[in-house]
C-alpha positions, 0 to 999 in steps of 0.5 A: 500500500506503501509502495502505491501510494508512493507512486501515485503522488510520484504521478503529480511530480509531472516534468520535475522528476527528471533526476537522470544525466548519463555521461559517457565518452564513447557513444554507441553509434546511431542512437538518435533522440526518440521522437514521438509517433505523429499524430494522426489527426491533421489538426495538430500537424506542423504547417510549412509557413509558420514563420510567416505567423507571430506568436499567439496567432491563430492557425485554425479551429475546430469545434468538439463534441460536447463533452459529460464531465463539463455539461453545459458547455461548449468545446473548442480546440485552438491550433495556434503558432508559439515558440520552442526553446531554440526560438523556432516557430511551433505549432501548438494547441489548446482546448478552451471551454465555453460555459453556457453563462459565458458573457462576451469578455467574461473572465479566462482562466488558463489552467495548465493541466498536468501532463505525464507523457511522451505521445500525443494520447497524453495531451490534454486534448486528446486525454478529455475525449478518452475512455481510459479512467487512468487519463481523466481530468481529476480537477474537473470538478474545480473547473466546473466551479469556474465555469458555473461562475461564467469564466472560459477555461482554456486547457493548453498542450503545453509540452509542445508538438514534440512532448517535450516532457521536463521542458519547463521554459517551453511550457510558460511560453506555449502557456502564454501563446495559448492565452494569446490566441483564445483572446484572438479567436473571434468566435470565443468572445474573449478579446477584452477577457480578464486573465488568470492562471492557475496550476499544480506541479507540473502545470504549476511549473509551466504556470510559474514560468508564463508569469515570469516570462510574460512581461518580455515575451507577451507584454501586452497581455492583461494576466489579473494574477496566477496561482502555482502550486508544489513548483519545483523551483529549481531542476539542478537541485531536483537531479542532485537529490535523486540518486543511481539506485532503483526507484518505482518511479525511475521510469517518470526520470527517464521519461523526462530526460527523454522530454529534455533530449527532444527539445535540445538534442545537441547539447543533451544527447541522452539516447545516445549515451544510453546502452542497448537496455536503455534504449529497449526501455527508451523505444518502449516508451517513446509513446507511452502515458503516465501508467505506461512510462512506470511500468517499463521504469519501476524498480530501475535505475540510470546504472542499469540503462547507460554505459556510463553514468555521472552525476550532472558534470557536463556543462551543456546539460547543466546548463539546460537544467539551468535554464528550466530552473525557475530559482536561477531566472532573473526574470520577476512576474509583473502579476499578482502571485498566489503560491502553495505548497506543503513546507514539507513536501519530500518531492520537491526542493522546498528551499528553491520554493521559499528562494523563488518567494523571498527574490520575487517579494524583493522585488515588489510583487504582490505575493500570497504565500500559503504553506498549508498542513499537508505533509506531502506533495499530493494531498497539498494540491487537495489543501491548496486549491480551494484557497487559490481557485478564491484567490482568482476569482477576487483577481478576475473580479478585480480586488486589490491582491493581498500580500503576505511577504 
């Protein structure tokens, strides 16, 4: 039961468990990163003159079937054009829900869902139409909460086209380019919207990035407050403090290097650093969701995949950790901020949580800090969001933000 447990609040660490570096200095010969299978769908196919487009424009939209768990509600995908790590142009999607109470310019919550994945059935707007209980949405009842209130909630597939699973960086500027293009959309009426943000450990971390990048990468947006929750703050520290022995939820720190790769393939080349189990496991997961992903990684370890293995002493994949570290970025949100976590959460770096806190009070944000009664990381996502859910809903409203720093 233990054991269980352990792997089901191990599910919320999301993109921060990326704990593996491999090292070697003899590569075995041909092991390209492992991208994923292509989606199917058009919709989400990568067009030709993205260059042409600015982020946050608009590429094409489509209308869904209704959906159970959101009654009263209308489904809209958005396939808008954002920007990877490297500055190049992307495709991205995301699913913006309706309420029947929705009034034009009524209020928009972008809530960055948490996704354990390497392939497209993991994204947000694949897993909504999905029959499988181990994908479903869990906050569903708190986003019906905001839609009853009249908000449209926009849902991004903030991993990016490649499901650059561990890439935090990208995750805030896809946040953000998604907001820009539900705002750009004629038929949602969101144009004038009141915006907030708001999201959980691995959605938190995309949440906490497109707060502090959004006053140099979309200046314009009007972003009321955001709301992040059990952030890790800082992926240096998360790898220092994950060790080379076998681990039930080894395979989530595979996944993430894997994540990692695909978005900088030449300055960290993991697959090819990997030995012919590593890459078995690799090939085995490619494609695979949360429940997929443990199972292949359960009870192994970065000795085992890689024909050798160090902690992080190579430059340019401790530089990549850097730049996905939010602790290390010298950037400050210029939105209210509401942050919770459990002061003793065995998950994550809590002591880059409470650095992140002190930099951004220092430099004058209004921020609501809540360190709830939750021992650990998952039963604090469960303490905390009540709290933040009224914390933006008196931002959207527009009260003065309250401040604890």
């Amino acid at each position: 039961m233990r054991a269980r447990r352990l792997l089901h609040r191990l599910k919320l660490l999301g993109a921060v468990t990326v704990g593996i570096a491999i090292v070697t200095s003899a590569p075995p010969a041909g092991a390209e990163p492992a991208y994923p299978r292509p989606d199917p769908d058009p919709f989400y196919a990568q067009p030709a003159d993205l260059d042409r487009h600015a982020p946050g424009d608009v590429l094409d939209v489509r209308a869904m079937p209704p959906l159970a768990i959101f009654p009263e509600t209308t489904v809209t995908l958005v396939k808008f054009r954002s920007t990877n790590s490297r500055g190049a142009p992307i495709a991205a999607v995301t699913t913006v829900l309706t309420p029947r109470e929705h009034a034009p310019d009524g209020p928009l919550l972008s809530y960055q869902h948490i996704i354990n994945g390497l392939g497209a059935a993991c994204a947000v707007s694949r897993v909504l139409y999905t029959s499988d209980p181990n994908l479903a949405v869990k906050e569903a009842v708190a986003l019906n909460v905001a839609l009853r209130r009249g908000w449209s909630v926009a849902l991004p597939d903030h991993l990016g086209p490649n499901f650059a699973y561990g890439a935090a960086k990208l995750g805030g500027q896809i946040t953000l380019d998604g907001i820009r293009a539900a705002q750009r959309a004629p038929k949602l009426a969101l144009a004038n919207s009141r915006v907030a943000m708001a999201g959980y450990s691995g959605g938190g971390m995309a949440t906490a990035w497109a707060a502090a990048l959004a006053p140099t990468y979309a200046p314009e947006l009007r972003i009321a407050g955001a709301a992040t929750g059990g952030v890790p703050m800082n992926l240096v520290t998360m790898v220092k403090s994950l060790g080379m022995q076998p681990h039930p939820a080894f395979g989530l720190a595979m996944a993430a290097a894997l994540g990692l790769e695909r978005e900088y393939p030449d300055r960290l080349p993991i697959s090819a650093q990997m030995n012919a189990r590593g890459l078995a496991a690799r090939d085995a997961m490619v494609n695979g969701c949360t429940n997929e992903i443990m199972a292949i990684g359960a009870g192994h370890s970065a000795r085992e995949f890689a024909a050798s293995t160090s902690l992080i002493n190579d430059p340019d994949v401790l530089a990549v950790l850097q730049e996905n570290s939010l602790e290390l970025f010298d950037g400050v949100p210029n939105t209210p901020i509401f942050e919770w976590h459990s002061p003793s959460d065995p998950l994550i770096p809590v002591d880059a949580i409470d650095n992140t806190d002190r930099r951004y009070c220092a430099a004058g944000v209004r921020l609501q800090m809540d360190k709830n009664i939750s021992p650990e990381h998952l039963t604090a996502a469960v303490f905390g969001l009540p709290s933040a859910l009224a914390w933006v809903d008196a931002r959207l409203r527009g009260e003065p933000a309250p401040s604890n720093c």
